[in-house]
C-alpha positions as CSV (number, residue, x, y, z in Angstrom):
1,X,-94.2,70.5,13.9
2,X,-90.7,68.9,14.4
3,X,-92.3,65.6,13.3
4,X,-92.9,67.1,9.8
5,X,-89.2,68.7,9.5
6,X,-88.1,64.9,10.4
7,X,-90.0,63.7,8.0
8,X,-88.8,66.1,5.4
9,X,-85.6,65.6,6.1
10,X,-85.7,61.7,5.9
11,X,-87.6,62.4,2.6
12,X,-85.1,64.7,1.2
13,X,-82.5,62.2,2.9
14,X,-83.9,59.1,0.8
15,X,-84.1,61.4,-2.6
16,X,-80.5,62.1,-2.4
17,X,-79.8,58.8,-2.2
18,X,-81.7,57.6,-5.0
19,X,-80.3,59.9,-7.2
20,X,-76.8,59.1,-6.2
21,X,-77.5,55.5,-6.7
22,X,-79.0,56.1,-9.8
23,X,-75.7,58.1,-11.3
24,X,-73.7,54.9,-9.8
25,X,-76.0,52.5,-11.7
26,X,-75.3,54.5,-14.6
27,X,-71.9,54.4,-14.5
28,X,-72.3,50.9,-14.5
29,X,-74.3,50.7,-17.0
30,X,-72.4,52.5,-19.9
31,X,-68.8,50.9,-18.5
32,X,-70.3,47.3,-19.2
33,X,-71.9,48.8,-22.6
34,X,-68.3,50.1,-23.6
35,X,-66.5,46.7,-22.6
36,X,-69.6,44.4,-24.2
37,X,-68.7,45.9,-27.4
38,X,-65.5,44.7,-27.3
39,X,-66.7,40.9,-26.8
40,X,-68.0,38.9,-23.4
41,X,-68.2,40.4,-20.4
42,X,-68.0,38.1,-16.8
43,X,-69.5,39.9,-13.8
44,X,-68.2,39.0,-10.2
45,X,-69.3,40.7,-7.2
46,X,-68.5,40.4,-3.7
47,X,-70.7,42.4,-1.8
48,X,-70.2,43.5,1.6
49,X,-72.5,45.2,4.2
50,X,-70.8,47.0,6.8
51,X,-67.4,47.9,4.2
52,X,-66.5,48.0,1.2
53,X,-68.2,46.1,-1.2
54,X,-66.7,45.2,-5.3
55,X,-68.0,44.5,-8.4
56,X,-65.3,43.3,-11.3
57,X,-66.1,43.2,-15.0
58,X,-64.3,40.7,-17.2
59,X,-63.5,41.3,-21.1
60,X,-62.9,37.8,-22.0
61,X,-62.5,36.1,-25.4
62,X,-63.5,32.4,-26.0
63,X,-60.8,31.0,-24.3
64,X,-61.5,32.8,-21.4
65,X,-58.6,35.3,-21.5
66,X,-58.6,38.6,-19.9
67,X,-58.5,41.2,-22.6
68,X,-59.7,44.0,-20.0
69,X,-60.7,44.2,-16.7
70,X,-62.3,47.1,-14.1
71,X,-63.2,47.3,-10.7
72,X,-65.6,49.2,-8.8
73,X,-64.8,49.1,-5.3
74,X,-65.8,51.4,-2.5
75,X,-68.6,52.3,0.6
76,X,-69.9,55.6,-1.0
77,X,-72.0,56.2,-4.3
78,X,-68.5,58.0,-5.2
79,X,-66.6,54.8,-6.5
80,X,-65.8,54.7,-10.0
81,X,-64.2,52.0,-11.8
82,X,-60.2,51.2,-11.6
83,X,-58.5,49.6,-14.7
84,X,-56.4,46.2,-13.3
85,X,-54.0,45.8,-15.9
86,X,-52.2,43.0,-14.1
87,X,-55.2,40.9,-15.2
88,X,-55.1,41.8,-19.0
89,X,-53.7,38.6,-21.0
90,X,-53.9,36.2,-17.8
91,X,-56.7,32.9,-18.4
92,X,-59.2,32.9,-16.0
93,X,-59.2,29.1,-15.1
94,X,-55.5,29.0,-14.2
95,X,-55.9,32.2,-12.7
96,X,-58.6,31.2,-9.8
97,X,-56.9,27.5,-9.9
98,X,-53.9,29.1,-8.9
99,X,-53.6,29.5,-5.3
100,X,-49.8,31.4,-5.7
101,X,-51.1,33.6,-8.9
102,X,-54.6,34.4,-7.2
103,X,-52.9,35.6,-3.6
104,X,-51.4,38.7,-5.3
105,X,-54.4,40.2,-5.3
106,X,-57.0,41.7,-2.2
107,X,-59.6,39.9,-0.3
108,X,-62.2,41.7,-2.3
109,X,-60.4,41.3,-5.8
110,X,-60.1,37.7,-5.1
111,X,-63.6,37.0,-3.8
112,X,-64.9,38.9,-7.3
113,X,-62.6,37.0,-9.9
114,X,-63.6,33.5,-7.7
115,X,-67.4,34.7,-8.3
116,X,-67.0,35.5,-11.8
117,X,-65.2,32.0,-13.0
118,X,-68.5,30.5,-10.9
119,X,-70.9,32.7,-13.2
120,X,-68.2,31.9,-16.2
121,X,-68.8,27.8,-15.4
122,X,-72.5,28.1,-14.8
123,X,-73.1,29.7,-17.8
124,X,-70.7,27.3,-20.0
125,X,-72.5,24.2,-18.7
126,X,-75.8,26.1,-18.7
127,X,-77.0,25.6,-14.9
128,X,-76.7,29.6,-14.3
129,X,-79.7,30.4,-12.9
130,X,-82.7,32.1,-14.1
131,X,-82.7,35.0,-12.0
132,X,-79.1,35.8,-12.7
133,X,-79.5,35.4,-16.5
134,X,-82.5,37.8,-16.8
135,X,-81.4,41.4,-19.0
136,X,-84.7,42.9,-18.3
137,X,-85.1,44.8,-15.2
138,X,-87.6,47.0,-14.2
139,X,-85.7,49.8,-12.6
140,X,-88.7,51.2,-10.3
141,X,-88.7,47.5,-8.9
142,X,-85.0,48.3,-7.5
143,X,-84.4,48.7,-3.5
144,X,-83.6,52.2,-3.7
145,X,-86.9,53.4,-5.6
146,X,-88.7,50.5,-3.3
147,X,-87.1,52.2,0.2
148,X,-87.9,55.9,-1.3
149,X,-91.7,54.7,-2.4
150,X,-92.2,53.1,1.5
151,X,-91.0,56.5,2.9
152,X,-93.5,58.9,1.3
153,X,-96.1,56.8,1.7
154,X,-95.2,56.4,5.5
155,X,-95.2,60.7,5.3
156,X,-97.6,60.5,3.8
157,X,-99.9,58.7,6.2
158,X,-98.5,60.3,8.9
159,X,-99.9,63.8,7.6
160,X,-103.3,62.4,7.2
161,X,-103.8,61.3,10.6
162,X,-102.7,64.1,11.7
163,X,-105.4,66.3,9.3
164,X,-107.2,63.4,10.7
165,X,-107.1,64.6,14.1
166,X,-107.4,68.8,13.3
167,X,-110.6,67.7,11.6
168,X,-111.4,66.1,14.7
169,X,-110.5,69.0,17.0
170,X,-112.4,71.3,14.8
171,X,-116.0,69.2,15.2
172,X,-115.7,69.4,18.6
């Protein structure tokens, strides 16, 4: 009987995070609609596994100036996004090729504003890849709704074998 409450409680477990996830991908989502009406936005990430991981979104113009800029940076579904107005009105090229200008900023910061002039470049001289160019996603195909699928159907088959094995004890 413990094995079930496990169970439930991984379940319950795994469906809290989903939905945490999902109101973090949200917030994402309508941030980088808000700033993409304003003109091009640049994407850099830097993820991390064991701490804090951060994603930057860049308002740009055709120069590749910095109109706007947030961060998301934190462990927890709990992050939201930080306005860094010392980036507003700086270029993006002599930023990153600036060892002095780019030191002012964090580890994380730096490693996202170094991947977003990469995606910035790519995209200019068209060898970004295909994967990271695609706009369609199918949001059931993401880890967290892949993870959550796994575990119910691992519950799942762990309550049939054992109506499996009632049944069995029954016929006997």
């Amino acid at each position: 009987m413990s094995v079930i409450w496990l169970g439930i409680f991984l379940a319950g477990a795994f469906f809290i995070q989903a939905i945490l996830g999902f109101m973090q991908l949200k917030r994402f989502i309508n941030m980088f609609r808000k700033m993409n009406r304003q003109g091009k936005v640049l994407i850099g990430k830097n993820p991390k596994r064991l701490q804090a991981g951060s994603i930057i979104l860049l308002n740009i113009d055709e120069s590749a100036n910095i109109n706007r800029a947030e961060l998301l940076k934190g462990v927890t579904s709990f992050a939201r996004f930080q306005s860094i107005d010392s980036l507003k009105g700086q270029s993006l090229p002599e930023l990153v090729s600036s060892y002095k200008d780019l030191k002012q900023f964090n580890p994380l910061i730096r490693g996202c504003l170094l991947n977003a002039y990469r995606n910035f470049v790519n995209f200019r001289t068209g060898n970004l890849p295909e994967n990271e160019s695609q706009v369609n996603i199918n949001f059931f195909a993401l880890p967290v709704f892949i993870s959550v699928k796994n575990a119910v159907m691992r519950w799942i088959g762990t309550i049939g074998s054992y109506i499996g094995r009632f049944g069995e004890a029954n016929n006997k």
